[in-house]
C-alpha positions as CSV (number, residue, x, y, z in Angstrom):
1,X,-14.7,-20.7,0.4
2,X,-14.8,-23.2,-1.8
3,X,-12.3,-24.6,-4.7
4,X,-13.4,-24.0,-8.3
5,X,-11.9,-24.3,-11.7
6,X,-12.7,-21.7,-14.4
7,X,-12.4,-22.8,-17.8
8,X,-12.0,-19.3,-20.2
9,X,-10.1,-18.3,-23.7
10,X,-7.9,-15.7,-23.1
11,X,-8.2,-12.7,-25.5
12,X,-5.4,-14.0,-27.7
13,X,-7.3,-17.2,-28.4
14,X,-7.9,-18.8,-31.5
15,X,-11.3,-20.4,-33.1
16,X,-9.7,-24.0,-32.2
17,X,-8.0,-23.6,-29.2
18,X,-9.4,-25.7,-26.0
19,X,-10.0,-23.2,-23.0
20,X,-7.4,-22.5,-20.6
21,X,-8.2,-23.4,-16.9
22,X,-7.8,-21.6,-13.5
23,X,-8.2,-23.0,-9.8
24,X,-9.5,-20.5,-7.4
25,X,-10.6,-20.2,-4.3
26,X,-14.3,-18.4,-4.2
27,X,-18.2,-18.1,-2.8
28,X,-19.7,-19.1,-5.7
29,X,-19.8,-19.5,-9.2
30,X,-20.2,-15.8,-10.0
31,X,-17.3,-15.2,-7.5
32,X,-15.1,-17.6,-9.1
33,X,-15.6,-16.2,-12.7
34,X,-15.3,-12.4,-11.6
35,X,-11.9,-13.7,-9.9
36,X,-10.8,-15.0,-13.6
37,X,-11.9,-12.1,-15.2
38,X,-9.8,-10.0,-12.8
39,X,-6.9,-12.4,-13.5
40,X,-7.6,-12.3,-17.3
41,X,-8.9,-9.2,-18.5
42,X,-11.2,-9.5,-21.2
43,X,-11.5,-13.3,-21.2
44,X,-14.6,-15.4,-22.0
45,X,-15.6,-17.6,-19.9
46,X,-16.6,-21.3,-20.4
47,X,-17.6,-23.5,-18.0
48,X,-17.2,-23.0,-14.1
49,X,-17.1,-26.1,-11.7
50,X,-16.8,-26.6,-8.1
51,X,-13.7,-29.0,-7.7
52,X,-9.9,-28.8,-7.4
53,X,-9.5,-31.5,-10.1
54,X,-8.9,-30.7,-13.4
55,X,-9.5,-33.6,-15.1
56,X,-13.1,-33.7,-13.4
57,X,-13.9,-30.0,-15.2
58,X,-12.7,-30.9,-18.2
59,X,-14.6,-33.9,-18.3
60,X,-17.7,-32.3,-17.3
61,X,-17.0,-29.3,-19.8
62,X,-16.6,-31.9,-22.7
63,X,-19.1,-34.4,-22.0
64,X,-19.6,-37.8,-23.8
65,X,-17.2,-36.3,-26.6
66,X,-14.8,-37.5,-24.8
67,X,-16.3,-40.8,-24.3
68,X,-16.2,-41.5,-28.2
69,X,-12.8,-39.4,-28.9
């Protein structure tokens, strides 16, 4: 098992809203996003990354935007 955080919107997200994140413990990515979608029911998932660091996954879901922001 390995440590992954799951950036999703929840089902009461807006248009704007940055996705929420969730650290997990799974196989693989698949695992790690059916694991969120059991935790939030009817979420849509973003971006999945293997790491227990938040920062790290929201750096790597925003890219060089963040670099210029």
């Amino acid at each position: 098992m390995n440590d992954f955080i799951v950036l999703y919107w929840s089902t009461n997200a807006l248009p704007a809203d940055p996705p929420e994140s969730l650290l997990c413990q799974a196989q693989d990515t698949d695992d790690a996003e059916r694991l969120t979608e059991i935790e939030n029911p009817g979420c849509s998932i973003a971006w999945v990354v293997e790491t227990d660091d938040f920062e790290e996954a929201y750096r790597d879901y925003w890219g060089d935007y963040l670099a210029v922001a």
